[in-house]
TIKEDO-791844 format. One record per residue: residue number from 1; x, y negated, z negated of N, C-alpha, C in turn. Coordinates in steps of 0.001 Angstrom, whole numbers. Atoms other than C-alpha are relative to their C-alpha. Example, Ala and Ser with C-alpha at 12.3 -4.5 7.8 and 13.67 -1.06 7.14 Angstrom:
(site 1, (890, 1190, 0), (12300, 4500, -7800), (900, -1200, 0)),
(site 2, (-820, 1190, 60), (13670, 1060, -7140), (-770, -1090, -730)),
This chain:
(site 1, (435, 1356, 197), (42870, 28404, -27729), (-81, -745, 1322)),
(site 2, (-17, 321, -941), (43628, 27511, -24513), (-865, 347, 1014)),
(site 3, (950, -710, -202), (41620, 29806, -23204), (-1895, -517, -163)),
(site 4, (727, 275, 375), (38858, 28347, -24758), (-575, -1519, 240)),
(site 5, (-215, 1393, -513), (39513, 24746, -23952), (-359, -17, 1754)),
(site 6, (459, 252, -1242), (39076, 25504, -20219), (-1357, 769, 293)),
(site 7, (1369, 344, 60), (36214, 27014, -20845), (-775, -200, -150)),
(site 8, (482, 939, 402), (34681, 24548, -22324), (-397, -827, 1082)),
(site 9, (69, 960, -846), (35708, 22364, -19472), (-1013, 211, 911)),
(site 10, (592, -782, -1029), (34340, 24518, -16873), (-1832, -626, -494)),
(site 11, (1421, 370, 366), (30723, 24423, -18931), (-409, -1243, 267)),
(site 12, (66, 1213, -31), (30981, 20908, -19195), (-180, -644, 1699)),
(site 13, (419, 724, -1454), (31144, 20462, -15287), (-966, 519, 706)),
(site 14, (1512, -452, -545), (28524, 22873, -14508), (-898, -327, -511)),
(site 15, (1146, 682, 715), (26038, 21061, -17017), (-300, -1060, 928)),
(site 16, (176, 1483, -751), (26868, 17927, -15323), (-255, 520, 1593)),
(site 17, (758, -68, -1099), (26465, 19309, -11982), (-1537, 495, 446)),
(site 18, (1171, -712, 356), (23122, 20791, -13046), (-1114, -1231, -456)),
(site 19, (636, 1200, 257), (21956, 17149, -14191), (-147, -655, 1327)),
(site 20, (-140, 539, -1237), (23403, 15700, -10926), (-1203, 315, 614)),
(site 21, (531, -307, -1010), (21361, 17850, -8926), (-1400, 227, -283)),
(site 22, (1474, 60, 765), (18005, 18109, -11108), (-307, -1504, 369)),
(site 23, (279, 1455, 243), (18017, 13982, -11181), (50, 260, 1812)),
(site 24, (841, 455, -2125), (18218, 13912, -6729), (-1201, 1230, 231)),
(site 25, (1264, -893, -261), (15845, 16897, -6841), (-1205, -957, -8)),
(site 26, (1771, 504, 426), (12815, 14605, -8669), (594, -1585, 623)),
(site 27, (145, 1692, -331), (14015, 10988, -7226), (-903, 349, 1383)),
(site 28, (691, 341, -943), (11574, 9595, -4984), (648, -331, 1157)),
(site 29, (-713, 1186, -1694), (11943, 8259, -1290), (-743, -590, -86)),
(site 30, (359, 1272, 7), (11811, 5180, -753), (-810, -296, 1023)),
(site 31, (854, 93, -1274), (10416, 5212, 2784), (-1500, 494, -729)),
(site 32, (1637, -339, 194), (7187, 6734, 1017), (-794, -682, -936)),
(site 33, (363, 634, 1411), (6592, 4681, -1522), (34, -1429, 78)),
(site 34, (204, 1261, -777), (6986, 1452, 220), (-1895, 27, 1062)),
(site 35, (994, 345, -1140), (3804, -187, 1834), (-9, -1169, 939)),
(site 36, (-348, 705, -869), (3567, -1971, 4689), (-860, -1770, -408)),
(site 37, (821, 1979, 660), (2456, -6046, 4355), (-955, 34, 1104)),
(site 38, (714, 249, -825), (-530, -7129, 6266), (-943, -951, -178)),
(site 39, (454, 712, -339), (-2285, -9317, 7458), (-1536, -478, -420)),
(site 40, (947, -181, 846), (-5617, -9959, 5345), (-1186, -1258, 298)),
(site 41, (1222, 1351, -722), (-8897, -11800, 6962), (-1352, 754, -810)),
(site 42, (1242, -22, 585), (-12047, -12591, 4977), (-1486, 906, 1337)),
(site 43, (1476, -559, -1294), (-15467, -10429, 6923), (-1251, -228, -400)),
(site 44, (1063, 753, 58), (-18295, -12117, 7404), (-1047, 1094, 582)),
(site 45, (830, -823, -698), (-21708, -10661, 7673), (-1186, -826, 279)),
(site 46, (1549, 609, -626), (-24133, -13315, 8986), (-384, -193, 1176)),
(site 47, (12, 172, -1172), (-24292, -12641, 12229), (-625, 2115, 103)),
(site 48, (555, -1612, 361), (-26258, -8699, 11389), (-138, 626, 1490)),
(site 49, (257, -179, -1149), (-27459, -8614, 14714), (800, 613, 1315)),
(site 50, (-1002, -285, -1190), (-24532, -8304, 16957), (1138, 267, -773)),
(site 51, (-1254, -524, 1042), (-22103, -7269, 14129), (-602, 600, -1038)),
(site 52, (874, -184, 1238), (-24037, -5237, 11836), (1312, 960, -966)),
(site 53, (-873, -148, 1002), (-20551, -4108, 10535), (973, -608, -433)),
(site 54, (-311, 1161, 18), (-19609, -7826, 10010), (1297, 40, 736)),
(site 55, (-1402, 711, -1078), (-16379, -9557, 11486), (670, -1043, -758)),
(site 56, (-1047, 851, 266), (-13762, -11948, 11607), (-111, -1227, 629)),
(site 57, (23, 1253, -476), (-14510, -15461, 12138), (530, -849, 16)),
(site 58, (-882, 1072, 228), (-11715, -17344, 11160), (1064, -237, 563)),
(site 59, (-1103, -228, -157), (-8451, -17865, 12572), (1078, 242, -720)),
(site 60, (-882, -149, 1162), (-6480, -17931, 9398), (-268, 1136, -1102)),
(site 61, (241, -1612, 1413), (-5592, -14779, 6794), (-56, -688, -1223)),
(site 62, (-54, 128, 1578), (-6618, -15276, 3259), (1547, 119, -243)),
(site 63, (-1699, -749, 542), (-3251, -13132, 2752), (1120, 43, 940)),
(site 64, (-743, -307, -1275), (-683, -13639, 5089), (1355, 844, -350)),
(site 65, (-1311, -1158, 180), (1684, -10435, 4914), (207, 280, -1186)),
(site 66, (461, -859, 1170), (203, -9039, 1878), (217, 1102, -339)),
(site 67, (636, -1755, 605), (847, -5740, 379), (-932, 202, -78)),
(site 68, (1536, 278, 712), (-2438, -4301, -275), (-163, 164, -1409)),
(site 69, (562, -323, 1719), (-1404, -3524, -3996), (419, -1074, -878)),
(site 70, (-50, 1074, 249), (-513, -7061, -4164), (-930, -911, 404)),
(site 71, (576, 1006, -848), (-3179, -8648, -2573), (-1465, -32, -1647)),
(site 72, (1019, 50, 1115), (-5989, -9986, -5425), (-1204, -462, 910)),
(site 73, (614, 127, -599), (-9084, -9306, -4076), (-1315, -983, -701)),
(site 74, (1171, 1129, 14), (-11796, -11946, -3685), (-1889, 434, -418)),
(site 75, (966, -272, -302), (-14721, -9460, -3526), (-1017, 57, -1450)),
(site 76, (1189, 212, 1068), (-18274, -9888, -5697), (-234, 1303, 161)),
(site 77, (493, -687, 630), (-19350, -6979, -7348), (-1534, 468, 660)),
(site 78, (1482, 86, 94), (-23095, -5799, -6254), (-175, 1623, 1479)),
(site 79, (731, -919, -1219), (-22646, -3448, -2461), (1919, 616, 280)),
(site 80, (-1401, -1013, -728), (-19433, -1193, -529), (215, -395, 1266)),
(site 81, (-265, 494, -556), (-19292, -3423, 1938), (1300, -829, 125)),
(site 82, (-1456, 875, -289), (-15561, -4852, 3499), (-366, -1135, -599)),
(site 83, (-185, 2105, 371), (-14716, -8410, 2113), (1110, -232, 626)),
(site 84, (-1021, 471, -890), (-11149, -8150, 3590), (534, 964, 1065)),
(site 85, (-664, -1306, -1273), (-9733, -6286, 6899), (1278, -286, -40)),
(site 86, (-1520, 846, 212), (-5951, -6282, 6735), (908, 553, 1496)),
(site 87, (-1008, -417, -1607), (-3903, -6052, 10390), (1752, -210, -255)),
(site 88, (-1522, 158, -229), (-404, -5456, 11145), (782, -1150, 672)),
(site 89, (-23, 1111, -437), (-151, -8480, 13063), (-1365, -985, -68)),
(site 90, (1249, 578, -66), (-2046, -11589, 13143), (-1005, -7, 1212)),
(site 91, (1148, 98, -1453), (-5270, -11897, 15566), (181, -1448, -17)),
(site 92, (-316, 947, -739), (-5251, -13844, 17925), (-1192, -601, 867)),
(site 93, (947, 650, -727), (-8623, -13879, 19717), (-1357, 247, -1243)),
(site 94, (1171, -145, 1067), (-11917, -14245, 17507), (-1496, -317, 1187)),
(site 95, (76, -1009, 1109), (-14335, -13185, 16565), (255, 1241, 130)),
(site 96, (-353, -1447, -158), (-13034, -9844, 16021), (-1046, 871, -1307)),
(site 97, (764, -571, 250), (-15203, -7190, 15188), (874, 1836, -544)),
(site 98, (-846, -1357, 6), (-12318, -4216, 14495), (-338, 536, -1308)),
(site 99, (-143, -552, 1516), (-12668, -1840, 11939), (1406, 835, 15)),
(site 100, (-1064, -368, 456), (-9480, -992, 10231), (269, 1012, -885)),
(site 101, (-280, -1111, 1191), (-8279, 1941, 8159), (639, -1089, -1345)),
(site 102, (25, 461, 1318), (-6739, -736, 5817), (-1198, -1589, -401)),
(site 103, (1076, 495, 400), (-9475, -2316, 3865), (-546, -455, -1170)),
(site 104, (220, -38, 1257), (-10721, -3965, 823), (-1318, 66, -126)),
(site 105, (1309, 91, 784), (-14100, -3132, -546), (-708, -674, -970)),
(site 106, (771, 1108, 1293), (-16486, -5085, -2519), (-470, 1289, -1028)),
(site 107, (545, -1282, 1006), (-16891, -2571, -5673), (-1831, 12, -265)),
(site 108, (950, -46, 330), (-19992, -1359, -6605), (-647, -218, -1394)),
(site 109, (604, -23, 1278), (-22213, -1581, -9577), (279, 1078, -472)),
């Protein structure tokens, strides 16, 4: 009986260490799954000529230190053209003409 009682116990702590270590196996990191905030300026395209992949004319961000999966975008419907460029810091000299890897698109039809 006794016999039986410890190993019971025994089972009982290798289950639970078998949960333990299944549950940190599938948790996420946090470092990857976090996004960075940024900086979010409207891009203008009436100036085709000397920006024919529009710019930044304003001094002020729509979004200032925006997630981008928080940021509600402004853009009309119709072409795949930028509506917002988003920087890690704010700019400082204008008009800026940068193209950015982060970016919001105006969806298409």
């Amino acid at each position: 009986m006794k016999k039986n009682k410890i190993l019971f116990g025994l089972a009982a702590l290798v289950v639970a260490f078998g949960l333990v270590f299944t549950a940190s196996a599938f948790k996420s990191d946090a470092k990857n799954t976090q996004k960075a905030a940024m900086y979010w300026y409207e891009v203008s395209y009436d100036d085709p000529l000397n920006y024919p992949d529009g710019y930044i004319k304003s001094g002020t961000p729509i979004f200032d230190h925006a997630e981008q999966d928080q940021v509600e975008s402004p853009c009309d419907e119709g072409n795949d053209l930028d509506c917002l460029r988003g920087f890690d810091s704010p700019i400082t000299s204008f008009p800026d003409a940068t193209l950015t890897e982060n970016r919001i698109q105006k969806p298409a039809n």
